[in-house]
Backbone as JSON Lines, residues from 0, in Angstrom:
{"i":0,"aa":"X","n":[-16.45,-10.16,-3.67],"ca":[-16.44,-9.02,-4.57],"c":[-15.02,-8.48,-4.68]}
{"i":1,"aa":"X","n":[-14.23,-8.13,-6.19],"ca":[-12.92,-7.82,-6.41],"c":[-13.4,-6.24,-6.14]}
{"i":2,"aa":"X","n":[-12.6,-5.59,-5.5],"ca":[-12.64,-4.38,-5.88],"c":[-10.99,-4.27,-6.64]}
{"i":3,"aa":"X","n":[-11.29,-2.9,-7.96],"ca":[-9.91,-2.92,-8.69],"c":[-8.9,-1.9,-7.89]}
{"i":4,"aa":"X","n":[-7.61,-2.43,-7.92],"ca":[-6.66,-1.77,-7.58],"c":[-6.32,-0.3,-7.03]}
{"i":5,"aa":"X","n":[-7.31,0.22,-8.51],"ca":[-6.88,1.63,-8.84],"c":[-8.09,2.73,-7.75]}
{"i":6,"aa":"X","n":[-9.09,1.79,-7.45],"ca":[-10.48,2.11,-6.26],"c":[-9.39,2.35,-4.98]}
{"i":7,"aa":"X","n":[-8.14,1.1,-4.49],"ca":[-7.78,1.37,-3.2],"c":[-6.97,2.13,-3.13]}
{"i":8,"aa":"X","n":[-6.09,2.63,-4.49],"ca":[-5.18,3.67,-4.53],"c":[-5.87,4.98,-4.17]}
{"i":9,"aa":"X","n":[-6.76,5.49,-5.09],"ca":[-7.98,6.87,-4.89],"c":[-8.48,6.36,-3.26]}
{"i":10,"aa":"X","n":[-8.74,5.26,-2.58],"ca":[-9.0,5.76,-0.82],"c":[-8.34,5.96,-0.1]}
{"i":11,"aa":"X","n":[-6.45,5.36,-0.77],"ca":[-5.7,5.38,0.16],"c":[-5.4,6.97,0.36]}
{"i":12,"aa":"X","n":[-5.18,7.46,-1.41],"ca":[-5.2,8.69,-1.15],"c":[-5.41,9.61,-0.93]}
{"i":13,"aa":"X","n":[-7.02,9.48,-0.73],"ca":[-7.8,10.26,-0.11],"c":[-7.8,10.05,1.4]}
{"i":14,"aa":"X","n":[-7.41,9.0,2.25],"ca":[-7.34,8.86,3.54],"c":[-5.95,9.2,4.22]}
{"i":15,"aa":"X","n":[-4.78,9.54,3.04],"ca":[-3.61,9.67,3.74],"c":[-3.5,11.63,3.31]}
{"i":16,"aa":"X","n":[-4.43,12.19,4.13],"ca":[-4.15,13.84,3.96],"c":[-2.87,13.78,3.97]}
{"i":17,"aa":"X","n":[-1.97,13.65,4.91],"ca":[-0.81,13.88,5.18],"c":[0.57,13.16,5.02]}
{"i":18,"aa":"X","n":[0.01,12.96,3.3],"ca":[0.91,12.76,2.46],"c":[2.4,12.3,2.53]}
{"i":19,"aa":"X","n":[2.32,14.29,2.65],"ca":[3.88,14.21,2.5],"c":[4.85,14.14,3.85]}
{"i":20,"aa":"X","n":[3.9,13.83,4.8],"ca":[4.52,13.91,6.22],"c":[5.99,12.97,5.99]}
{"i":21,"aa":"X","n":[6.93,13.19,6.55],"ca":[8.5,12.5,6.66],"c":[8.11,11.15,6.98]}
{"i":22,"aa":"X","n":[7.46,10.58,8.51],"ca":[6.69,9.2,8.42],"c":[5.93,8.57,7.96]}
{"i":23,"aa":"X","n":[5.26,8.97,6.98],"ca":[3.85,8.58,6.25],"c":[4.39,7.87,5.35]}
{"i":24,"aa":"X","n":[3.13,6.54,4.84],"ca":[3.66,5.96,3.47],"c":[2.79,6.78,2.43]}
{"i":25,"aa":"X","n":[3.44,6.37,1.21],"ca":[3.34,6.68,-0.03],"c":[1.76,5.6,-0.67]}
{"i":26,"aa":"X","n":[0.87,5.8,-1.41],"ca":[1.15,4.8,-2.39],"c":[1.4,5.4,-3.78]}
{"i":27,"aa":"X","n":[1.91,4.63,-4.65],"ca":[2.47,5.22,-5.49],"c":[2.12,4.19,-6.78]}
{"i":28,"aa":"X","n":[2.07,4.38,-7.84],"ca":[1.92,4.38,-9.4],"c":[2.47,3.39,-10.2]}
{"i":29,"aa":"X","n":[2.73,2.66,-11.1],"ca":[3.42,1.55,-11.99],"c":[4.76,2.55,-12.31]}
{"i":30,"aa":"X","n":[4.39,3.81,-12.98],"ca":[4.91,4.74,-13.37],"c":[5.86,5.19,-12.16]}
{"i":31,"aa":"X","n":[5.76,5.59,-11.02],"ca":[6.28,6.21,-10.04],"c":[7.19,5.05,-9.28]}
{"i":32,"aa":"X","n":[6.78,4.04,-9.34],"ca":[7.54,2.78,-9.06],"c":[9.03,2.39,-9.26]}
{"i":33,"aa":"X","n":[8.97,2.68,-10.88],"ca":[10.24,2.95,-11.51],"c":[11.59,3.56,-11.16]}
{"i":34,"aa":"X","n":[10.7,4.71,-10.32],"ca":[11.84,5.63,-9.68],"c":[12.69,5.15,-8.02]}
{"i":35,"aa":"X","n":[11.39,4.15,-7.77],"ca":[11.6,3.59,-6.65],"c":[12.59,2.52,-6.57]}
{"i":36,"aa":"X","n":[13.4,2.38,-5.03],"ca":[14.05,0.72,-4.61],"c":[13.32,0.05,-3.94]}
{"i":37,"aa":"X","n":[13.09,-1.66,-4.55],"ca":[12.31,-2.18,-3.84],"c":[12.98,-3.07,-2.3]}
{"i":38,"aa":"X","n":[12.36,-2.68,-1.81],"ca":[12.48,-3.69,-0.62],"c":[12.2,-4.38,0.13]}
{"i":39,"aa":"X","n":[10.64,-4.73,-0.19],"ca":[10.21,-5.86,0.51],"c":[8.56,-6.13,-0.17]}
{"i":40,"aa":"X","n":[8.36,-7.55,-0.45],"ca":[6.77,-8.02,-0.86],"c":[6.08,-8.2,0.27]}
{"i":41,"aa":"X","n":[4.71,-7.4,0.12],"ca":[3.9,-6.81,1.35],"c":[2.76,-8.1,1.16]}
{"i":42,"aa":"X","n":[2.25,-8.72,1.65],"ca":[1.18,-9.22,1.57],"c":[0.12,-9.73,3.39]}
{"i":43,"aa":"X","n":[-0.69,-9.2,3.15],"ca":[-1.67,-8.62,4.3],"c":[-2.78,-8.77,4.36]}
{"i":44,"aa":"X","n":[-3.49,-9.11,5.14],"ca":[-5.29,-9.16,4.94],"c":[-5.63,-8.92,6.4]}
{"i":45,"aa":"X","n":[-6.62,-7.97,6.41],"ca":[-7.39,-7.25,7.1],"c":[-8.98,-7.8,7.1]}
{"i":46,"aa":"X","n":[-10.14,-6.96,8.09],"ca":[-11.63,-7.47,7.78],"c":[-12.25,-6.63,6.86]}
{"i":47,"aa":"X","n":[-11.03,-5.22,6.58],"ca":[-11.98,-4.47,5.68],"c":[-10.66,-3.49,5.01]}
{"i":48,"aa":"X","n":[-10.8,-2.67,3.93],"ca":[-9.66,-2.36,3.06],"c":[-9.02,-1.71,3.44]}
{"i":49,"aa":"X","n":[-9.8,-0.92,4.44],"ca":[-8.52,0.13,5.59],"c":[-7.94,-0.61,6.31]}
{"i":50,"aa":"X","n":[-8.31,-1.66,7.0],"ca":[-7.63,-2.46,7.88],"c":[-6.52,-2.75,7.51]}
{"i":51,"aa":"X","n":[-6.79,-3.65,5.98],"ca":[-5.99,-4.3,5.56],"c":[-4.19,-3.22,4.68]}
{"i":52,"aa":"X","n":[-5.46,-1.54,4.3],"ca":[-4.63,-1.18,4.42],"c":[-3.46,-0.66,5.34]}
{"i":53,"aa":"X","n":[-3.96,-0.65,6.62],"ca":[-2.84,-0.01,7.52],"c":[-2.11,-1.02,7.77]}
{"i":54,"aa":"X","n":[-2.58,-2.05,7.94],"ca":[-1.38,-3.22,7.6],"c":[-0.49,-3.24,6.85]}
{"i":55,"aa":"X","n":[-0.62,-2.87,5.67],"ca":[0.53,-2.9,4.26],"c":[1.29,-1.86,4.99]}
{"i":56,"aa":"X","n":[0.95,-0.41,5.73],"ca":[1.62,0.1,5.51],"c":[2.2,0.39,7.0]}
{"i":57,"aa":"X","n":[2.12,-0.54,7.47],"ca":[2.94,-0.79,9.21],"c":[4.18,-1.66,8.67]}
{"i":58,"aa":"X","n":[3.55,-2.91,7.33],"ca":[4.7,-3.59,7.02],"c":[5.95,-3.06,6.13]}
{"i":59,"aa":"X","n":[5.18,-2.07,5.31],"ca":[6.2,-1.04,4.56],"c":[7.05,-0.51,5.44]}
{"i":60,"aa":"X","n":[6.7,0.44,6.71],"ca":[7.49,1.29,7.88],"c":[8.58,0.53,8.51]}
{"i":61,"aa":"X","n":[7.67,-1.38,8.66],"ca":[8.8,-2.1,9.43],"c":[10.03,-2.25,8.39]}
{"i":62,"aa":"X","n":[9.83,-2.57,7.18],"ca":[10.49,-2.73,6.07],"c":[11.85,-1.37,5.86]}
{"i":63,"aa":"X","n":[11.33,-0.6,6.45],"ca":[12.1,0.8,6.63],"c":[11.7,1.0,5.11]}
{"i":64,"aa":"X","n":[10.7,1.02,4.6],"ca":[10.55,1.61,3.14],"c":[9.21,3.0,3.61]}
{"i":65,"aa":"X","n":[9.41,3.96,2.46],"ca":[8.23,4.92,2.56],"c":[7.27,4.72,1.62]}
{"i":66,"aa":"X","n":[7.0,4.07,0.96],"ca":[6.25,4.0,-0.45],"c":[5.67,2.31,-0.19]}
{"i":67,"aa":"X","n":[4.16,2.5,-1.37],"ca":[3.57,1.11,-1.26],"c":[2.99,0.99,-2.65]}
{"i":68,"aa":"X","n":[3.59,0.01,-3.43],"ca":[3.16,-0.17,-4.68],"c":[1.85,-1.37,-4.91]}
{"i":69,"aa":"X","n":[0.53,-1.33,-4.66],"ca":[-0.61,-2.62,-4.98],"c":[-0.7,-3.15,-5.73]}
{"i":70,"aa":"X","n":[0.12,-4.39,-6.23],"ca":[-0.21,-5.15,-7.31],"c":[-1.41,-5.29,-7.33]}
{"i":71,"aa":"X","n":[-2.27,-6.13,-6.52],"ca":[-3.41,-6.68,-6.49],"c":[-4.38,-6.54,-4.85]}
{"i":72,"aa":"X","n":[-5.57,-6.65,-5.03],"ca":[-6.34,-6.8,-3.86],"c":[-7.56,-7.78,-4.27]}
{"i":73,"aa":"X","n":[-7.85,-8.36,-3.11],"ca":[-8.93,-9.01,-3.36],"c":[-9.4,-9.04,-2.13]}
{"i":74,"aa":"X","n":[-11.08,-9.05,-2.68],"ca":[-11.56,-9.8,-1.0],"c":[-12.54,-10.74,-1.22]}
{"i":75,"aa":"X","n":[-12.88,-11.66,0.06],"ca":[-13.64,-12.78,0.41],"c":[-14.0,-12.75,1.71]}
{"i":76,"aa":"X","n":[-14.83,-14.2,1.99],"ca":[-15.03,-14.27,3.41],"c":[-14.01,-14.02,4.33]}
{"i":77,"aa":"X","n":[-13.13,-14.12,4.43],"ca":[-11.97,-14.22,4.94],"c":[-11.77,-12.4,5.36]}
{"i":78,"aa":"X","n":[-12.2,-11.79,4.26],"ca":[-11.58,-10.55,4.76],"c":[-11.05,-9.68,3.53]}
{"i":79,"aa":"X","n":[-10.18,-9.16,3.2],"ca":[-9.45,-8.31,2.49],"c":[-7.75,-8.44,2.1]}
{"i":80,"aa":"X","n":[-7.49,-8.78,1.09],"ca":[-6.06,-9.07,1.2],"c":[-5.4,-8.01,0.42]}
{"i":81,"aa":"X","n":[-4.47,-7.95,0.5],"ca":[-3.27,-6.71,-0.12],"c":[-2.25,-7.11,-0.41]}
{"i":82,"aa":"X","n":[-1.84,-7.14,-1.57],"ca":[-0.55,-8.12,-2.24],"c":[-0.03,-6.58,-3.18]}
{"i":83,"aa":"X","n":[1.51,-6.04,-2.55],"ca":[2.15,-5.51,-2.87],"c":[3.81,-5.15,-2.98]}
{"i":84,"aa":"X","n":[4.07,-4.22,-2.8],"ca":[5.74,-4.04,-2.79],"c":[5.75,-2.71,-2.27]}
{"i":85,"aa":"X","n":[6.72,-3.24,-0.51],"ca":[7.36,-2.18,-0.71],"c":[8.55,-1.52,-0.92]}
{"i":86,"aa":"X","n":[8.45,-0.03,-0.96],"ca":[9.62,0.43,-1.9],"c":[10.28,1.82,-1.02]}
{"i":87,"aa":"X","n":[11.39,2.21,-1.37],"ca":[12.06,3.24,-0.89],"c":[12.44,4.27,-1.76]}
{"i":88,"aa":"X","n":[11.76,5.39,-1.72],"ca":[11.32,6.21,-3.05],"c":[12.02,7.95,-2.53]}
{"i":89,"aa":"X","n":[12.02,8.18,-1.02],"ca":[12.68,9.36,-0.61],"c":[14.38,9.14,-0.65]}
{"i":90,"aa":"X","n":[15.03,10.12,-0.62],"ca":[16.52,9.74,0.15],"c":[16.7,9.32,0.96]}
């Protein structure tokens, strides 16, 4: 089953209360992207979409980026994958 993009953006952001914390990642927008530097293609799979998301965004932190842009997600037997970019969007 695909779930669309825009489903893991609305959980991420509903699961990241604390937003705007200085360590926290971002995810962020096609639109909001723009404003961003990229610095590294995230790709990750987890057993389930949180999993897979805290993965993206351990690899964003290692990346030294704050922001996570989701091209795509998909899942299968396998699990949950997360194919994105991350980006450096604060000063």
């Amino acid at each position: 089953m695909k779930t669309p993009s825009k489903l893991i953006l609305v959980a991420a952001l509903l699961a990241s209360g604390d937003a705007l914390a200085a360590d926290s990642v971002l995810v962020v927008t096609a639109e909001q992207k723009s404003q961003c530097r990229f610095m590294h293609f995230i790709d990750v799979r987890g057993s389930s979409a949180e999993d897979a998301l805290q993965a993206a965004y351990a690899k964003v932190k290692h990346y030294k980026g704050d922001a996570l842009y989701v091209r795509n997600q998909s899942e299968n037997e396998k699990g949950v994958l997360i194919s994105g970019e991350g980006l450096k969007c604060r000063p």
